[in-house]
N, CA, C and O atoms as a GROMACS GRO file, in nm:
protein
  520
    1UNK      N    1  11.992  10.772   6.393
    1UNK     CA    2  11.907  10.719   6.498
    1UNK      C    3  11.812  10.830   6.545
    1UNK      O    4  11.858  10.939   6.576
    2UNK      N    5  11.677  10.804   6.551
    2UNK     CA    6  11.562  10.904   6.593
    2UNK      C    7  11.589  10.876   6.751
    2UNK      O    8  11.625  10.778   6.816
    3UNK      N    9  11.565  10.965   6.772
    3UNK     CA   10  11.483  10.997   6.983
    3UNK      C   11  11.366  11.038   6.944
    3UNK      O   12  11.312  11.110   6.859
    4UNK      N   13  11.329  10.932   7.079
    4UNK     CA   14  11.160  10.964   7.092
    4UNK      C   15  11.152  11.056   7.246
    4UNK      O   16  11.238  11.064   7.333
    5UNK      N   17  11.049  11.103   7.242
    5UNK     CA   18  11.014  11.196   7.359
    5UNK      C   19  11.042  11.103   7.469
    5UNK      O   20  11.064  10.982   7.468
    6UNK      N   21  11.038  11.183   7.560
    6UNK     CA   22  11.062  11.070   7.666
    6UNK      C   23  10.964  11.036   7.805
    6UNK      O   24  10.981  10.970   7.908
    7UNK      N   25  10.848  11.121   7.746
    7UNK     CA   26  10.688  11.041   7.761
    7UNK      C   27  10.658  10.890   7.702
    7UNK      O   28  10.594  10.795   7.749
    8UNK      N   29  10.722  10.904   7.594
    8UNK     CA   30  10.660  10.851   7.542
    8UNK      C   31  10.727  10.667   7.517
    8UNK      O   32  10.701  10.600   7.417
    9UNK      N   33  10.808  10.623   7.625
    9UNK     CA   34  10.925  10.518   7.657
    9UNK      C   35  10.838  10.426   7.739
    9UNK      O   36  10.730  10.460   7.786
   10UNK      N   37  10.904  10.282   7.756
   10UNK     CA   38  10.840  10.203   7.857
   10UNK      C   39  10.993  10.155   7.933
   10UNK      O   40  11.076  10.082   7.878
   11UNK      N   41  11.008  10.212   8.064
   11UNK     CA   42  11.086  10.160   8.118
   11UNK      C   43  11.090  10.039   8.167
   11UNK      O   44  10.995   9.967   8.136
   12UNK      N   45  11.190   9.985   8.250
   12UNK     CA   46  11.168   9.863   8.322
   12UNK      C   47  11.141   9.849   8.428
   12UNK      O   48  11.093   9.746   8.478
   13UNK      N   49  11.179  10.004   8.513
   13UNK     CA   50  11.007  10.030   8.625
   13UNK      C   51  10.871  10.012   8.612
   13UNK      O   52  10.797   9.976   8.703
   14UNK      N   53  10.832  10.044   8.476
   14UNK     CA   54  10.710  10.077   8.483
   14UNK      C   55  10.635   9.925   8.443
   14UNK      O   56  10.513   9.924   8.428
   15UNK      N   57  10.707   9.809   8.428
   15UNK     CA   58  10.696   9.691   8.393
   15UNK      C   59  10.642   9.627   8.557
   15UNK      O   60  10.735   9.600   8.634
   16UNK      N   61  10.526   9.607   8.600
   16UNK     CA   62  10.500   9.536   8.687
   16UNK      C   63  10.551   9.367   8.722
   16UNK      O   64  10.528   9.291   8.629
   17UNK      N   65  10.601   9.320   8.813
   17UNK     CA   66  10.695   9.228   8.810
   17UNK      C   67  10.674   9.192   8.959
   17UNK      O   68  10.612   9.086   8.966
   18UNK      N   69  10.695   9.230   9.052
   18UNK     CA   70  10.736   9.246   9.180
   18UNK      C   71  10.616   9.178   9.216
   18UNK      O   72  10.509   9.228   9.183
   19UNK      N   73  10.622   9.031   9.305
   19UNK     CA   74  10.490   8.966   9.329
   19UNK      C   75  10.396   8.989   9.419
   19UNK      O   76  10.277   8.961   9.408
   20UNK      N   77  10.480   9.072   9.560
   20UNK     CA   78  10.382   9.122   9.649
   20UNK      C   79  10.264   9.225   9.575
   20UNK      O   80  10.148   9.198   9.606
   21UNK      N   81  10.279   9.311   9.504
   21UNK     CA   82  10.259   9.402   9.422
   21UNK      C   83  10.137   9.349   9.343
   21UNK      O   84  10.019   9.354   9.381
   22UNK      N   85  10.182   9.300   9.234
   22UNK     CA   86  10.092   9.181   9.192
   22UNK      C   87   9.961   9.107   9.268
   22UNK      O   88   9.850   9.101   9.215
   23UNK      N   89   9.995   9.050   9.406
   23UNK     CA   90   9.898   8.928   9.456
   23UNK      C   91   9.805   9.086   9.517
   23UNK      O   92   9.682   9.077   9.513
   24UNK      N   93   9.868   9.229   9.574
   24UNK     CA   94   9.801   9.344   9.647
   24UNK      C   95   9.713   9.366   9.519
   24UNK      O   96   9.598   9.337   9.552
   25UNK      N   97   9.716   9.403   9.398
   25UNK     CA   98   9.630   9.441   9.299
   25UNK      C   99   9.543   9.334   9.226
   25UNK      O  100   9.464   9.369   9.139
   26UNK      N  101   9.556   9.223   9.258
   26UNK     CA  102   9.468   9.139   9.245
   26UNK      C  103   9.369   9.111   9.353
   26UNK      O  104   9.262   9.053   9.329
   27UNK      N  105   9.407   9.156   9.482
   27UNK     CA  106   9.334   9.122   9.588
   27UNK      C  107   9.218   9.243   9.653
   27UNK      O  108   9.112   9.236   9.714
   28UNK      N  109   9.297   9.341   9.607
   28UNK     CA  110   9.237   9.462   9.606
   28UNK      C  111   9.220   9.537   9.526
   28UNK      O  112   9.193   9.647   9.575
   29UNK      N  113   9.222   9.538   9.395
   29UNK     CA  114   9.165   9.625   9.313
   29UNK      C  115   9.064   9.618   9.253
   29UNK      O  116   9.001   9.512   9.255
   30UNK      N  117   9.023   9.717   9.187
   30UNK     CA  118   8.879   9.725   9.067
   30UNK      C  119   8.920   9.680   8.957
   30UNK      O  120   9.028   9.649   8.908
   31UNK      N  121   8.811   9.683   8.923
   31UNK     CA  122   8.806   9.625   8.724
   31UNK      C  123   8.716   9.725   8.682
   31UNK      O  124   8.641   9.794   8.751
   32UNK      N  125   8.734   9.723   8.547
   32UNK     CA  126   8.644   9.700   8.443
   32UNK      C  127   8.672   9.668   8.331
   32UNK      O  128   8.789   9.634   8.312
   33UNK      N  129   8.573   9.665   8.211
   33UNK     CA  130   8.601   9.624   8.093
   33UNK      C  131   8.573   9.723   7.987
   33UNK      O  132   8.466   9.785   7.977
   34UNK      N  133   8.672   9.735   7.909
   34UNK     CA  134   8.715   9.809   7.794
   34UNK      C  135   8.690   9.744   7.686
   34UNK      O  136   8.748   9.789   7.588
   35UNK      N  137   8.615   9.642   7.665
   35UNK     CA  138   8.618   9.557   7.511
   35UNK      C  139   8.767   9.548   7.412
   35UNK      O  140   8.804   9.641   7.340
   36UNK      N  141   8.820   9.456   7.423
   36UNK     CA  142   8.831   9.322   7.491
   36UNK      C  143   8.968   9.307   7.581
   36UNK      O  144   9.067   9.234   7.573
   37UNK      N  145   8.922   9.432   7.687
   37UNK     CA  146   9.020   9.424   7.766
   37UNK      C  147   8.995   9.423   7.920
   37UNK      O  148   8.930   9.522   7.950
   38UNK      N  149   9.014   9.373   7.990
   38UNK     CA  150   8.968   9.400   8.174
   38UNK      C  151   9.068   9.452   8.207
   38UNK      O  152   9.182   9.412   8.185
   39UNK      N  153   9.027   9.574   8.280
   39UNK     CA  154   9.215   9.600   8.334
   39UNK      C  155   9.135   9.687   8.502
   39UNK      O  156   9.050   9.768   8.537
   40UNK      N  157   9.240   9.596   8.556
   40UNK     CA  158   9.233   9.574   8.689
   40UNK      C  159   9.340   9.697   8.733
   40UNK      O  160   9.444   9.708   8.668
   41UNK      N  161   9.312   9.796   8.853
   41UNK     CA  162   9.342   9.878   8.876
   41UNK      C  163   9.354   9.933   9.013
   41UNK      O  164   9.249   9.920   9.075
   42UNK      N  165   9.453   9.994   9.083
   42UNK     CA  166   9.461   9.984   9.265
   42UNK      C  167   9.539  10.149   9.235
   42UNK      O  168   9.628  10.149   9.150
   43UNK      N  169   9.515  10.241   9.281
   43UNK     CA  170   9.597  10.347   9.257
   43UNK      C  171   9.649  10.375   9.445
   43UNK      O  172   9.571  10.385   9.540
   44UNK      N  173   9.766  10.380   9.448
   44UNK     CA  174   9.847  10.389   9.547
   44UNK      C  175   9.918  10.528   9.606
   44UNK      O  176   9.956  10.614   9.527
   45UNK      N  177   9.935  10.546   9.780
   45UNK     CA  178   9.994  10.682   9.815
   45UNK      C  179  10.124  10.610   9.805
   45UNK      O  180  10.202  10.696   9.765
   46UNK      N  181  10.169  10.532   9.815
   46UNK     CA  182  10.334  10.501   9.875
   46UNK      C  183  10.374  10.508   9.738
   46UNK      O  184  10.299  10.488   9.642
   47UNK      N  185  10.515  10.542   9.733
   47UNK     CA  186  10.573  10.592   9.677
   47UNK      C  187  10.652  10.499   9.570
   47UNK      O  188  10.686  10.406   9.643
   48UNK      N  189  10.704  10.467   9.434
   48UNK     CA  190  10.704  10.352   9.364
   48UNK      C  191  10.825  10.438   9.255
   48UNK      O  192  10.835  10.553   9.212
   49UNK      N  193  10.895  10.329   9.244
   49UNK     CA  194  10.990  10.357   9.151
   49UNK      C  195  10.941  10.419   8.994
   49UNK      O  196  11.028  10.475   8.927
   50UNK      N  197  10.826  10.410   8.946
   50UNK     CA  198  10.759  10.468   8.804
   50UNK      C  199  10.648  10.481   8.951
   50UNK      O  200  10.636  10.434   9.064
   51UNK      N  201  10.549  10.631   8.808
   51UNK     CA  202  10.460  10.632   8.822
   51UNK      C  203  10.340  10.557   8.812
   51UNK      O  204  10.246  10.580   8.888
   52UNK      N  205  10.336  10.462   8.720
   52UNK     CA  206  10.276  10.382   8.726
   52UNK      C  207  10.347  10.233   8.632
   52UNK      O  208  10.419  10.216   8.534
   53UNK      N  209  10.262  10.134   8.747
   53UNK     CA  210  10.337  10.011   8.643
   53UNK      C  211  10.240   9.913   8.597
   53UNK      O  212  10.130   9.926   8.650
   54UNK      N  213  10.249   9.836   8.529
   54UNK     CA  214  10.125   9.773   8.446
   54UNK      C  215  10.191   9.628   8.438
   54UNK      O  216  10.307   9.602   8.470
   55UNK      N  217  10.103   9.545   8.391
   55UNK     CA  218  10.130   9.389   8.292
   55UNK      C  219  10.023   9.355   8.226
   55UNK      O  220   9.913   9.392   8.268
   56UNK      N  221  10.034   9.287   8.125
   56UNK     CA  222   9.956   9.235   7.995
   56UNK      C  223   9.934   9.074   8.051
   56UNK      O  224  10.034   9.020   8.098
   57UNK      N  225   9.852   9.024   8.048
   57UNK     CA  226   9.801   8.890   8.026
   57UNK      C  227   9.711   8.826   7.953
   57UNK      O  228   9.590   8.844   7.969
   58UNK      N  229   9.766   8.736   7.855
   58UNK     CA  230   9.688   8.705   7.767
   58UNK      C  231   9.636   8.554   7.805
   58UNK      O  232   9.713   8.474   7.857
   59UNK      N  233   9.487   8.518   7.773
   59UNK     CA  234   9.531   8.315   7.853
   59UNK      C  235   9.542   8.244   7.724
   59UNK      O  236   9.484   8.257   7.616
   60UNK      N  237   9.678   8.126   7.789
   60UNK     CA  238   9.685   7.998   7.728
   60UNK      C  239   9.570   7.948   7.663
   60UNK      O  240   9.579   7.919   7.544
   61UNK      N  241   9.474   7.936   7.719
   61UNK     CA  242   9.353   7.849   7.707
   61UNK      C  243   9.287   7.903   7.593
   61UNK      O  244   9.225   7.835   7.511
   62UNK      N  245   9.300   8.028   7.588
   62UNK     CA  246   9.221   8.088   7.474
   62UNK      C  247   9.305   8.062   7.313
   62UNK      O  248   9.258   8.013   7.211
   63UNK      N  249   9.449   8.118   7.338
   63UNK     CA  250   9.541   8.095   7.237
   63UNK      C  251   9.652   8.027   7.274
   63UNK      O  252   9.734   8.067   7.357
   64UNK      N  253   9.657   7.911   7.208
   64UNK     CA  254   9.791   7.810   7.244
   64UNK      C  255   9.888   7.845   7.175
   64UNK      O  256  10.002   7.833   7.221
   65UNK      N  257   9.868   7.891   7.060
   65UNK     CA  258  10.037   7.974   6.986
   65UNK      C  259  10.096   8.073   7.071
   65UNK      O  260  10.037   8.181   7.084
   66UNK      N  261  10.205   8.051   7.131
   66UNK     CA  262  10.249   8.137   7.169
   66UNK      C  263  10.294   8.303   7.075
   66UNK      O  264  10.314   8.419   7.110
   67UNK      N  265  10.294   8.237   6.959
   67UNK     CA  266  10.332   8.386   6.884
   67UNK      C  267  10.210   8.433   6.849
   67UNK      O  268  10.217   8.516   6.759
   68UNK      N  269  10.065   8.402   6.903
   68UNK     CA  270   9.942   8.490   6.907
   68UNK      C  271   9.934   8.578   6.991
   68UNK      O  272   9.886   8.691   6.984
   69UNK      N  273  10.032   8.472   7.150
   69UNK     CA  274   9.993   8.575   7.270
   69UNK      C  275  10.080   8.682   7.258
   69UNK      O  276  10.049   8.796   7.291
   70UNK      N  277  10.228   8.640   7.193
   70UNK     CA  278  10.268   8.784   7.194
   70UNK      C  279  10.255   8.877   7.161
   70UNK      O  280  10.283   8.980   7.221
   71UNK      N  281  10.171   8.857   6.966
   71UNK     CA  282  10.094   8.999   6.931
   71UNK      C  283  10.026   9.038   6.989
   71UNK      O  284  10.036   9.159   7.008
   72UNK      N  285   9.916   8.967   7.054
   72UNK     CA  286   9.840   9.069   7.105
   72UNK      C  287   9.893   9.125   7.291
   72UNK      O  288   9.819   9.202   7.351
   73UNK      N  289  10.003   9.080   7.349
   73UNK     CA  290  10.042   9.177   7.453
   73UNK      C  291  10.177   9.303   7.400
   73UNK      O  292  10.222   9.397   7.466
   74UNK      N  293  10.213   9.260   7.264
   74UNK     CA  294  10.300   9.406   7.191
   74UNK      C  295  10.176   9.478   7.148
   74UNK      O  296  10.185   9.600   7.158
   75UNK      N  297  10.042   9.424   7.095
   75UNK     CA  298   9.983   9.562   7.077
   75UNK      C  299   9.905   9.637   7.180
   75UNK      O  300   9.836   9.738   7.169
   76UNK      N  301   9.945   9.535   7.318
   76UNK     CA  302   9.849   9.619   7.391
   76UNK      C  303   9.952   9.725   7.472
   76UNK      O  304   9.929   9.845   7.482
   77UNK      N  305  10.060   9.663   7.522
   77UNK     CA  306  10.198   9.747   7.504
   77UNK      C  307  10.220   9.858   7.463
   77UNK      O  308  10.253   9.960   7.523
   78UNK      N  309  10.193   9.828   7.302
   78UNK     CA  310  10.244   9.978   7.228
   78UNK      C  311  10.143  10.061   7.244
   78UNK      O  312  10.178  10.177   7.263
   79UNK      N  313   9.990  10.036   7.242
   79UNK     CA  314   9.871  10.120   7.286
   79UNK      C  315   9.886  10.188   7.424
   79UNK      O  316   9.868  10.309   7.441
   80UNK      N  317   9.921  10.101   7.520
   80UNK     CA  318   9.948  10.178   7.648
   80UNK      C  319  10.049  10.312   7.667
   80UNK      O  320  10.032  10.416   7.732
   81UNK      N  321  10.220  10.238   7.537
   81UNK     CA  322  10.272  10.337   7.500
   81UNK      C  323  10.220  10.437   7.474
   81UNK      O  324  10.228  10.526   7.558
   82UNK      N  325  10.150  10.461   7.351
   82UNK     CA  326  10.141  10.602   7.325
   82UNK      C  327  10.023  10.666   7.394
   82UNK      O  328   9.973  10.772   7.356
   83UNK      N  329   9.981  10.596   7.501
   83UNK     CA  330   9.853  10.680   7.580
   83UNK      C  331   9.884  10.717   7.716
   83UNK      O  332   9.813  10.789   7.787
   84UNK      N  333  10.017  10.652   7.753
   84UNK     CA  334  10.042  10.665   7.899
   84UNK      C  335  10.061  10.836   7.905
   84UNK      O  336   9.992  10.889   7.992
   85UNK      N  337  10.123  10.902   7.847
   85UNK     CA  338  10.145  11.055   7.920
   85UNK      C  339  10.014  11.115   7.919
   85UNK      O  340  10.019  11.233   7.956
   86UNK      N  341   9.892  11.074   7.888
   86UNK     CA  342   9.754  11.140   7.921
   86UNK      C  343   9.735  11.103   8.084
   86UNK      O  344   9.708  11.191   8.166
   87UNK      N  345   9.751  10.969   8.121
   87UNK     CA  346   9.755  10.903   8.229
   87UNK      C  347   9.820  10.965   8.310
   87UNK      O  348   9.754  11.018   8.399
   88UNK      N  349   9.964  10.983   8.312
   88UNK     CA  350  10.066  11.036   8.388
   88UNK      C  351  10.058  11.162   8.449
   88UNK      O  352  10.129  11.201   8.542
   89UNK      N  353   9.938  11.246   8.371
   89UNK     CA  354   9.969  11.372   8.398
   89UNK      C  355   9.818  11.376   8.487
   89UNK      O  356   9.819  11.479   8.555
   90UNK      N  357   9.725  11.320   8.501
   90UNK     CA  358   9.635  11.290   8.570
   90UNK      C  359   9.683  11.251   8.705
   90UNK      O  360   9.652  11.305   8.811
   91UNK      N  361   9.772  11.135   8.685
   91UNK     CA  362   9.831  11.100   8.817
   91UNK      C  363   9.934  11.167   8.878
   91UNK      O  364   9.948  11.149   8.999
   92UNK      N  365  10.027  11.260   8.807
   92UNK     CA  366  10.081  11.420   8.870
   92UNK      C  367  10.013  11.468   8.971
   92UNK      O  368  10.040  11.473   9.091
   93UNK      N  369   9.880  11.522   8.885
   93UNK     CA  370   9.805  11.670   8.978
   93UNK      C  371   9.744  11.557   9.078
   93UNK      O  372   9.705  11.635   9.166
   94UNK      N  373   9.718  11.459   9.115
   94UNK     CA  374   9.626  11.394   9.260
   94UNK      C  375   9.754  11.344   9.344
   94UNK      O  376   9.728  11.305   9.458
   95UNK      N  377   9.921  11.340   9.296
   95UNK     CA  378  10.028  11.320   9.330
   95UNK      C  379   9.974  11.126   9.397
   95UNK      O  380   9.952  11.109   9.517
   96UNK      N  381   9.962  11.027   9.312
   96UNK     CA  382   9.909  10.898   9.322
   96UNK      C  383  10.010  10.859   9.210
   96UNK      O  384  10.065  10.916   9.116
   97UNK      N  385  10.010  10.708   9.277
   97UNK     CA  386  10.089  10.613   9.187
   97UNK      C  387   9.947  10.499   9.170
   97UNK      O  388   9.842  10.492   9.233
   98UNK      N  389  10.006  10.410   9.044
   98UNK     CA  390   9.953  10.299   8.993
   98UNK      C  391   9.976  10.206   8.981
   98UNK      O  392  10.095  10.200   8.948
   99UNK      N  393   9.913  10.070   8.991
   99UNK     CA  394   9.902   9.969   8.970
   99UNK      C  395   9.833   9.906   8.887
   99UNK      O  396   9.746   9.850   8.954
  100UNK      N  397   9.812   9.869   8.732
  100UNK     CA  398   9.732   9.826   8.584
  100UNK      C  399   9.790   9.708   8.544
  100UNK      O  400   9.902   9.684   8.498
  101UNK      N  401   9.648   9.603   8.580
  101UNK     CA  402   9.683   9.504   8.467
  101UNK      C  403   9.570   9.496   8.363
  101UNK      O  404   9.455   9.530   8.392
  102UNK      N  405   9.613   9.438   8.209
  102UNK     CA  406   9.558   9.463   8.129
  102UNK      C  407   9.550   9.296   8.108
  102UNK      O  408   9.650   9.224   8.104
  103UNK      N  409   9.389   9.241   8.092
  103UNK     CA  410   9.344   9.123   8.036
  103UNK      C  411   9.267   9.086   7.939
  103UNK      O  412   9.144   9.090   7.938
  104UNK      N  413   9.360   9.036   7.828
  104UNK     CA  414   9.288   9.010   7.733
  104UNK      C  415   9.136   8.904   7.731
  104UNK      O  416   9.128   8.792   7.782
  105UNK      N  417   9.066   8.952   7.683
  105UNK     CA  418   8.906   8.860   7.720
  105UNK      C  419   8.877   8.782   7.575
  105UNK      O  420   8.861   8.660   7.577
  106UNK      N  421   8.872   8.831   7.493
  106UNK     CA  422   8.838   8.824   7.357
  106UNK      C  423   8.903   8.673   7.294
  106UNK      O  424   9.014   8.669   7.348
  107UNK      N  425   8.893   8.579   7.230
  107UNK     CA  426   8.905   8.446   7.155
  107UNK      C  427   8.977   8.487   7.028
  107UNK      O  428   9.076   8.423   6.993
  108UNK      N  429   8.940   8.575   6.966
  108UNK     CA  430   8.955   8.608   6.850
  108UNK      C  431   9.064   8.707   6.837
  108UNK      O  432   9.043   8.795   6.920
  109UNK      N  433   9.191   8.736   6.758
  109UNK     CA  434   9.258   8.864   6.729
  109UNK      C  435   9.218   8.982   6.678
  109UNK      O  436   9.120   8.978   6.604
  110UNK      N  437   9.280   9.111   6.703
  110UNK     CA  438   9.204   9.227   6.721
  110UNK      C  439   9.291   9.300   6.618
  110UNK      O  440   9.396   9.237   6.606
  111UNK      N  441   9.290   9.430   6.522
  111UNK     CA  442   9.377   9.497   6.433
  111UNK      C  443   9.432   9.589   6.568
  111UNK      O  444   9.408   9.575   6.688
  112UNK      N  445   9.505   9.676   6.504
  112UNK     CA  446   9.613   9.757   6.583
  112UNK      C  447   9.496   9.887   6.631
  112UNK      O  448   9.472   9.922   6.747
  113UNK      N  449   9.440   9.938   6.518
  113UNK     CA  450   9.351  10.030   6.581
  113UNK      C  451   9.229  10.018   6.679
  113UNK      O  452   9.189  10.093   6.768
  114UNK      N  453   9.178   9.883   6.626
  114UNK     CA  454   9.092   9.825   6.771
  114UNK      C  455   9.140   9.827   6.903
  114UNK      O  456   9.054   9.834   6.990
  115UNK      N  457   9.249   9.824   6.935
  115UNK     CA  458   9.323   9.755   7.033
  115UNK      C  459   9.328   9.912   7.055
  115UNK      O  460   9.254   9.926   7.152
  116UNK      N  461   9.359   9.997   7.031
  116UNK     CA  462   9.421  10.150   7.042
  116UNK      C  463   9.282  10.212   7.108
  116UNK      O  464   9.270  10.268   7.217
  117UNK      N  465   9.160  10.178   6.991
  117UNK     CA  466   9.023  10.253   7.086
  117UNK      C  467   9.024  10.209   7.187
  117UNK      O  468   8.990  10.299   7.264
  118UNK      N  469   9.053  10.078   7.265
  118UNK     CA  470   8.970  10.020   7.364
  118UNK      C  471   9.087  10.026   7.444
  118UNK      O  472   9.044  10.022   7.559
  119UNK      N  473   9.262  10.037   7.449
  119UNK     CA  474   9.306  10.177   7.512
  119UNK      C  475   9.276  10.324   7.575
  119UNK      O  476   9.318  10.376   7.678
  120UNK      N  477   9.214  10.356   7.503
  120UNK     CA  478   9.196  10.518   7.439
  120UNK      C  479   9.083  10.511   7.618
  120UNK      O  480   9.100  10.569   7.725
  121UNK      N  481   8.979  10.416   7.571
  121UNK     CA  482   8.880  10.390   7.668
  121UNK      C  483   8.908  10.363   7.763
  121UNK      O  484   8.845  10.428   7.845
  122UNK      N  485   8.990  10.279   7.816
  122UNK     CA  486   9.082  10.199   7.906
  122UNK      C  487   9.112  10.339   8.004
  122UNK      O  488   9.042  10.376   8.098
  123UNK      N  489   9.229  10.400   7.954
  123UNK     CA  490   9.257  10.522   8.063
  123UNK      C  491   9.178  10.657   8.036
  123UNK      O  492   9.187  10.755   8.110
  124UNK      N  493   9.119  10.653   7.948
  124UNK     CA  494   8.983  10.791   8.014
  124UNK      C  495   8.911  10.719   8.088
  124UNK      O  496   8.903  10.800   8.181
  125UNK      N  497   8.831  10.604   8.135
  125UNK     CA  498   8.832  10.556   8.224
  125UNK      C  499   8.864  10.560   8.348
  125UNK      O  500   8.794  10.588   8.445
  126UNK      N  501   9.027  10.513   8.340
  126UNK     CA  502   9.097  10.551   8.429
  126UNK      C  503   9.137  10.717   8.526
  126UNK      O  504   9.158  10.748   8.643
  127UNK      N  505   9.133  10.760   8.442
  127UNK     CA  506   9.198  10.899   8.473
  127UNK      C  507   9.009  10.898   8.549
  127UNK      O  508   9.010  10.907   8.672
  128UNK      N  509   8.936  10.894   8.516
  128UNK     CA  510   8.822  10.939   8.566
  128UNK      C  511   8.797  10.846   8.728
  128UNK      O  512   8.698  10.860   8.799
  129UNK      N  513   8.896  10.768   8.751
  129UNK     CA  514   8.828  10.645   8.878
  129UNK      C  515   8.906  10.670   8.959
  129UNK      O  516   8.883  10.638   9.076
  130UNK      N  517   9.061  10.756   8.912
  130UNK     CA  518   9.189  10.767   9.019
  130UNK      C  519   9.141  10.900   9.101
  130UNK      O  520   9.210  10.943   9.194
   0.00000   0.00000   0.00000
């Protein structure tokens, strides 16, 4: 059995869930768009079980297979995976927590490395707005 770093994990803190939380970062946060992603963003002083927590939403309306929506919120998932400790360490030195949701915009399915640039973009972005 391999171990992975342990940057590099998605806990079940860092899984946004909690609805007050949710309806506060929808009501108050920014956007922008990353092609083909909107990700909505509220960076917070109070204090939060992860440093930061996120959710993926993909719409029904666009893809009715459900096993479409799930590829594309595992690849946006695993992209967030391996980019979050750039993030994390941004949100260290300003000592801020987060709130990220990630929305898929796009009709069409995306390869793994598409999805990874427009990540990549997503939190240099980010790190630049917190």
């Amino acid at each position: 059995m391999t171990t992975t770093p342990q940057g590099y994990t998605l806990s079940k803190e860092e899984r946004l869930s909690w609805k007050r939380y949710i309806d506060l970062l929808f009501a108050e946060g920014q956007s922008f768009i990353a092609y083909p992603l909107r990700v909505i963003f509220l960076p917070l002083s109070e204090p939060m079980p992860a440093r930061s927590a996120f959710l993926v939403s993909v719409s029904k309306k666009k893809f009715k297979r459900a096993v479409k929506r799930n590829r594309i919120k595992r690849q946006v998932r695993e992209s967030y995976r391996l980019r979050k400790p750039e993030l994390f360490t941004a949100l260290e030195a300003k000592d801020k927590h987060l709130l990220v949701a990630f929305l898929y915009l796009d009709n069409e399915l995306h390869t793994f490395q598409q999805m990874e640039k427009a990540m990549s973009k997503a939190i240099r972005i980010l790190r630049e707005k917190i």
